[in-house]
C-alpha positions in Angstrom: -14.2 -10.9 1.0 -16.3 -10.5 -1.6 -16.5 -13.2 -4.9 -15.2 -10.3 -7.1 -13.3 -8.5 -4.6 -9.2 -8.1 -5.7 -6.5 -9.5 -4.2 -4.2 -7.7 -1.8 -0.9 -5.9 -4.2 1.4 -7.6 -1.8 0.0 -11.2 -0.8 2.2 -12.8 -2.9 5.0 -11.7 -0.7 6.4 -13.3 2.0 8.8 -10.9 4.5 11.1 -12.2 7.2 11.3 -8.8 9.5 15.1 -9.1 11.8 16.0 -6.1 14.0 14.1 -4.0 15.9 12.8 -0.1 16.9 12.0 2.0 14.1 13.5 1.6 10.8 13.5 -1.9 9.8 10.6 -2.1 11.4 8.5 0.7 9.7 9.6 -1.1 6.6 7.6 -4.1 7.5 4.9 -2.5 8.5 4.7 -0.5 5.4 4.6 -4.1 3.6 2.4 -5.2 5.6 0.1 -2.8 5.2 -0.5 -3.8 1.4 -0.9 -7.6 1.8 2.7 -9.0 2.4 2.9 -11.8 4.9 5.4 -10.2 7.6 6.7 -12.7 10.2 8.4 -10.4 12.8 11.3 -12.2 14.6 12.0 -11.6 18.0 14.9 -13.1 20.7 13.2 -15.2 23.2 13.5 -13.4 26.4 14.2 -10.2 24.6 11.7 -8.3 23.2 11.6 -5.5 21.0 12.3 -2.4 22.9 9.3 -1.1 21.0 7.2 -2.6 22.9 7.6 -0.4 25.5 8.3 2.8 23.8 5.5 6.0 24.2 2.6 5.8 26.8 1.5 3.2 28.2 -2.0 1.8 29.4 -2.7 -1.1 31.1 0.7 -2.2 30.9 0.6 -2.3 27.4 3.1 0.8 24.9 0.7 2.8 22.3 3.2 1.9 19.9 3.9 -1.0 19.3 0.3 -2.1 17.6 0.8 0.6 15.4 4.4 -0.3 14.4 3.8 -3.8 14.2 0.1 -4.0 13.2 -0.5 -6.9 10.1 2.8 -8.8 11.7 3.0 -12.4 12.7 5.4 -12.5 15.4 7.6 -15.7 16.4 11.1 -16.0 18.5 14.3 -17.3 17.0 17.6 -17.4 18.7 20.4 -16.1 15.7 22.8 -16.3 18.2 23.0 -20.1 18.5 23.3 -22.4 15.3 20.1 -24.0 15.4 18.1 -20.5 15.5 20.1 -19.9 12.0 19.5 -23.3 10.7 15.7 -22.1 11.7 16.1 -18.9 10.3 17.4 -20.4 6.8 14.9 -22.6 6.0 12.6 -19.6 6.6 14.5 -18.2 4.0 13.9 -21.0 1.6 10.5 -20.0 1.3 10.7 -16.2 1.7 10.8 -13.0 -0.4 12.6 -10.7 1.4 14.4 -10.3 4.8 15.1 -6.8 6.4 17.5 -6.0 9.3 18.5 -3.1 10.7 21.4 -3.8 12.9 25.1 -2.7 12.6 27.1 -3.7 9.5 28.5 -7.1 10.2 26.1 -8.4 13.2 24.2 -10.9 10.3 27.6 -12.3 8.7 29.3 -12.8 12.3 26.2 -15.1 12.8 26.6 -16.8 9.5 23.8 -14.9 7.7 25.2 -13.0 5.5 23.6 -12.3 1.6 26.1 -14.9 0.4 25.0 -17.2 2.6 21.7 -16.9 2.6 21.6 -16.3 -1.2 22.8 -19.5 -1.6 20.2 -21.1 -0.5 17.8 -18.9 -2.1 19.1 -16.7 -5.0 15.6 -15.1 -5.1 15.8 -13.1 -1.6 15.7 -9.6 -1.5 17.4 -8.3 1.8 16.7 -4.8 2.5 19.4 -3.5 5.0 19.2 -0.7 6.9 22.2 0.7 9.3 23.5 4.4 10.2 25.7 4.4 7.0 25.4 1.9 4.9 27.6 -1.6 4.3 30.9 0.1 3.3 32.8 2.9 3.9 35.1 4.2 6.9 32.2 4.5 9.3 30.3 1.4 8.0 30.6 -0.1 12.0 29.4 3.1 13.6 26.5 2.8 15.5 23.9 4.8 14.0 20.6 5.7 15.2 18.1 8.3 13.7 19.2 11.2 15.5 22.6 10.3 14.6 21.4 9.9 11.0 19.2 13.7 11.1 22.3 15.4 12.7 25.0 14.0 9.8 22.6 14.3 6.9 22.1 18.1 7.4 18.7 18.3 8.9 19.4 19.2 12.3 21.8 22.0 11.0 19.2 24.0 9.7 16.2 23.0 12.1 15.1 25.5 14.8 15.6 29.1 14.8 18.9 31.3 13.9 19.8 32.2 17.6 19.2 29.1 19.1 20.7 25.8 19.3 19.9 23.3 16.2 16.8 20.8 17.2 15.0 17.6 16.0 11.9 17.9 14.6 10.0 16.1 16.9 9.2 12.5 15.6 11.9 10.5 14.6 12.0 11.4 11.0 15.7 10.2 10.3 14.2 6.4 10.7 11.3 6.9 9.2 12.9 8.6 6.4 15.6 5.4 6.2 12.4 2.9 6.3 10.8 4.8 3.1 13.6 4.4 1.3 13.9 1.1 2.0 11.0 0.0 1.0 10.8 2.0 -2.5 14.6 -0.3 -2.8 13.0 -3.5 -1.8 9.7 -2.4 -4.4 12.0 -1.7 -7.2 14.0 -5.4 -6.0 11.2 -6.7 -6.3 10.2 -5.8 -9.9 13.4 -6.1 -11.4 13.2 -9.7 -9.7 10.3 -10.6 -12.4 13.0 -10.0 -15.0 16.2 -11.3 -13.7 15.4 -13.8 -11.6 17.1 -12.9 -8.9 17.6 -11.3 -6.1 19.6 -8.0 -4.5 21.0 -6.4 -1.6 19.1 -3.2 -0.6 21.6 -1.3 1.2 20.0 2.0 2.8 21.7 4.0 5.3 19.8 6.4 7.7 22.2 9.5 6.8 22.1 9.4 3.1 18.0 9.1 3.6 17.9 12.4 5.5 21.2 13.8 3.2 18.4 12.9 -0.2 15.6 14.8 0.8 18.1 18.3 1.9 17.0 20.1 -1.8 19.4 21.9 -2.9 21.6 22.4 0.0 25.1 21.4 -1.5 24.9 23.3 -5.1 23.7 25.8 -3.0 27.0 26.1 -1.0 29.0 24.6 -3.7 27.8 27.2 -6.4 26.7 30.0 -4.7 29.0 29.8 -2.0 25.8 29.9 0.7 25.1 27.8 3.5 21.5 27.5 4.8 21.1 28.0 8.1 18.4 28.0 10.5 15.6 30.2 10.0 12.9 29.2 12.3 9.4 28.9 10.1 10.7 31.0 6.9 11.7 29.8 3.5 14.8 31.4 2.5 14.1 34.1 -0.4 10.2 32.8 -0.2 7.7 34.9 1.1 4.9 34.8 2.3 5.2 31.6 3.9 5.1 31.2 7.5 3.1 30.9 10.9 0.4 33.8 12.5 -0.6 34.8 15.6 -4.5 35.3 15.3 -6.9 37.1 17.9 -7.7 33.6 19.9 -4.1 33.0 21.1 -3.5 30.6 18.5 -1.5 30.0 14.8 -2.1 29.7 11.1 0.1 28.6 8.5 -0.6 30.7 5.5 1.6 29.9 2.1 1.1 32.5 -0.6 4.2 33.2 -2.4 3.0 32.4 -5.9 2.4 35.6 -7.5 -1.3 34.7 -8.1 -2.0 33.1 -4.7 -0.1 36.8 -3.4 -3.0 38.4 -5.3 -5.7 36.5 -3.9 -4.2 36.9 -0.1 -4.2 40.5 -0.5 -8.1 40.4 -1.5 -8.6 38.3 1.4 -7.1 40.7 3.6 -9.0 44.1 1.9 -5.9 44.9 1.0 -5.4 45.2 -3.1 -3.1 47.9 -3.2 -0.1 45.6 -1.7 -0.5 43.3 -4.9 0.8 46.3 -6.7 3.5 47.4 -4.6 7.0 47.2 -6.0 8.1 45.9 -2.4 6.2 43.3 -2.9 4.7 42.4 -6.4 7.3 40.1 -7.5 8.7 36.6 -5.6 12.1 38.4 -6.0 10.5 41.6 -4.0 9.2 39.6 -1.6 11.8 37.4 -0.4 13.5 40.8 0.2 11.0 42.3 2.2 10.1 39.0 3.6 10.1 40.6 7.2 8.1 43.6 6.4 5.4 41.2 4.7 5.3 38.9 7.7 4.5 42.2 10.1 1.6 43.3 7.5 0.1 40.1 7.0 0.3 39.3 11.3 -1.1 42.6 11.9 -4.7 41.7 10.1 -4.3 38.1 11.0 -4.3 39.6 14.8 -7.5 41.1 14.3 -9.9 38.0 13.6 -10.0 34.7 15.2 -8.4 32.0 13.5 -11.5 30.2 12.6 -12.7 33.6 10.4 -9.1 34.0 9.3 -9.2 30.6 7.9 -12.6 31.1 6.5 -11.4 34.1 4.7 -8.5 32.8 3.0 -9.9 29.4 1.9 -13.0 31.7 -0.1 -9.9 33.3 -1.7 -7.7 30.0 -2.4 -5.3 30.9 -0.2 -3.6 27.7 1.1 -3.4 28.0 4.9 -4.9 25.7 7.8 -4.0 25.5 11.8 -1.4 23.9 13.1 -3.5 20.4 13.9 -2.6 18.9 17.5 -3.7 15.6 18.4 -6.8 16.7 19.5 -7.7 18.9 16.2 -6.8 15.7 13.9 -9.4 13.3 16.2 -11.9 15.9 15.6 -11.2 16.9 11.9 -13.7 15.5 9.2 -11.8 15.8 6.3 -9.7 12.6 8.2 -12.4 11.1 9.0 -14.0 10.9 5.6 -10.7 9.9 4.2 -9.7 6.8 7.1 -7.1 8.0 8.7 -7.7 7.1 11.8 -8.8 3.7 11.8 -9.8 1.7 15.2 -9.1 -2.2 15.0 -10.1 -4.7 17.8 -7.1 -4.6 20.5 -7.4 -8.0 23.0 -6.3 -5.8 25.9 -7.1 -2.1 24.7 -10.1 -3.0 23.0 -10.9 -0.3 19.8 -7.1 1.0 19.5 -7.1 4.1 17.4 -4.7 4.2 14.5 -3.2 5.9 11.3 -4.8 4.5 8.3 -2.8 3.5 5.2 -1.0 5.7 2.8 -1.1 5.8 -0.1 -4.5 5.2 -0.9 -4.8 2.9 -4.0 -8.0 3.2 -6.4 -8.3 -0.9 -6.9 -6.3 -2.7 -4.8 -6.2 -0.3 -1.1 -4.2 -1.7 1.6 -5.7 -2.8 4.8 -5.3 -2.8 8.7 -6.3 -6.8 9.9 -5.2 -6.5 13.1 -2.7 -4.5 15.8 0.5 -6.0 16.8 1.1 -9.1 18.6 0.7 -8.4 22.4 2.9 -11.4 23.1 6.4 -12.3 21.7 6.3 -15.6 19.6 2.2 -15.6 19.2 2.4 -16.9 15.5 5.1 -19.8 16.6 3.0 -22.3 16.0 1.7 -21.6 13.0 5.0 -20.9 11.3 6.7 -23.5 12.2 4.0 -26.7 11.9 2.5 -24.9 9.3 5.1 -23.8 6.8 7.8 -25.3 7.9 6.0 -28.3 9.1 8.2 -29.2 12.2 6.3 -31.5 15.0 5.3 -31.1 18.3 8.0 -32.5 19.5 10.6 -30.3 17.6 9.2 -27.2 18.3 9.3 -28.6 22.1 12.5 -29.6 21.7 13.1 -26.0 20.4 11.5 -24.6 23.1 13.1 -26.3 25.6 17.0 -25.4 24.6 15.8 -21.4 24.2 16.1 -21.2 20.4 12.4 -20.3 20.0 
């Protein structure tokens, strides 16, 4: 590091990560990714299904490193006493804990905020669950799918004769996980006010549920109830996918009455500008099919490449629809980091998203993939900051607490 160089946004911070899978988890890593110190805690004997979860190669899942990458990881029984005692004077010198399990798992093992806010009335904890720490279906399990289905995504996901369908990563968590962290952010600030510390209480439906625009006054004031549509925007045209000459798709969004204009150039095709069918957004949302049939019929004729080439000399937002492949190949990631490769002690360079947002002063950074074994960091947490002996974290060892 550089004399000069600034300090990470989020050293200062010290995270105690409970739970496991996606949401709490994405939290952490989210922290992480900006300086915090994030201890990951782990059962002994019971790892984080995560660390199985998408392909694997030589033994090891794809996704874990990514999920957990920045994290020290150590093992703590909360199921026993001594594993809480452990766990609260790690939360003597923390920040913030997050968990993600069902609503009353961390006060049926004496952990609860009161508890724990007792002994330090700074913490933060960020909790994440299905739906939230009240109400009638507070003790539902809740994962994301649950979460996508009840918020209203999945309702209008997929295509108008078809069954409703996810959207093919696990947004509702993800989702739940930003949320939580913009709540343990704004916990944090008001903390160099008060003093003192919160409850973030983030449930997985009300995270998909805040991002469904304007779904409810939609129903509630025009008595209209989205429904699927497949690649369309209701009443906004043109803005959809097209078949090109090389067997392949484009996303072209032009429904800005200027952007229309500059489409229609694109296509040598003024005069359609002008039509009354289509020269107003109110015309085109009308005649959105129509529109779609014109606009496929000239994308048919040139390969998507040309297509593409076409419409960005015209301003025309548009770009293909980027498979794995395309985004390892694209430059515009390249130049920007997005795919970052750190040193893997199994994989060797592992390949990973970069960090977002990117920050002008004080950027967040990758250090290091996730811990390939459970309880790596054990050492250093405990004789280091909670400077336990040898002998204790033996004696630890030995009954299964760590």
């Amino acid at each position: 590091m550089g004399e000069h160089e600034e300090k990470m946004p989020l050293e200062n911070i010290r995270v105690l990560e409970l739970g496991t899978l996606l949401a709490g988890p994405f939290s952490g890593r989210l922290l992480a990714d900006f300086g915090a110190e994030v201890i990951k805690v782990e059962p002994p004997g019971k790892a984080d299904p995560m660390r199985k979860w998408g392909k694997e190669k030589n033994g090891t899942g794809l996704w874990w490193p990514i999920q957990s990458r920045n994290k020290k990881s150590i093992t703590i029984n909360l199921r026993e006493k001594e594993g809480q005692d452990l766990l609260k004077e790690l939360v003597k010198k923390s920040d913030v804990l997050i968990e993600n399990f069902r609503p009353g798992t961390m006060e049926k093992w004496n952990l609860s905020y009161e508890i724990l806010s007792e002994i330090n009335p700074k913490l933060i904890m960020v909790r994440t669950s299905g739906f939230g720490q009240t109400g009638p279906y507070k003790e539902r399990a809740g994962f994301g799918s649950v979460g996508e289905a009840m918020g209203g995504l999945r309702y209008v996901t997929g295509y108008e004769d078809r069954a409703p369908t996810r959207v093919g990563i696990s947004i509702g968590d993800t989702l739940a996980a930003l949320f939580a962290t913009i709540g343990c952010l704004v916990a944090i600030n008001e903390r160099t006010r008060s003093g003192k510390g919160q409850v973030v209480d983030t449930a997985l439906y009300e995270s998909v549920f805040s991002v469904m625009e304007s779904l409810i006054p939609d129903y509630l004031l025009a008595d209209f109830v989205r429904e699927r549509m497949g690649n369309i925007l209701p009443g906004v045209a043109p803005s959809n996918i097209y078949y090109t000459k090389d067997d392949t798709y484009i996303v072209i969004g032009a429904n800005a009455d200027g952007v229309f204009k500059r489409l229609c150039e694109a296509m040598d095709q003024k005069e359609l500008s002008d039509d009354p069918a289509f020269n107003t957004h109110e015309a085109r949302g009308l005649n959105m099919k129509k529109l779609d049939f014109i606009i496929e019929e000239w994308t048919k004729t040139l390969p998507a490449e040309e297509a593409l080439k076409r419409l960005e000399e015209k301003g025309v937002p548009s770009g293909l629809i980027f498979s794995a492949k395309d985004i390892v190949e694209d430059p515009h990631y390249r130049e920007r980091e997005m795919i970052v490769t750190v040193d893997h002690p199994v994989l060797g360079d592992f390949p990973m998203p970069g960090v977002v947002p990117k920050l002008s002063r004080t950027p967040g950074k990758i250090n290091f993939p996730g811990a390939e074994s459970m309880g790596k960091h054990n050492g250093e947490i405990y004789k280091d900051l909670l400077d336990l002996s040898s002998d204790e974290i033996t004696a630890l060892t030995d009954k299964g607490i760590i």
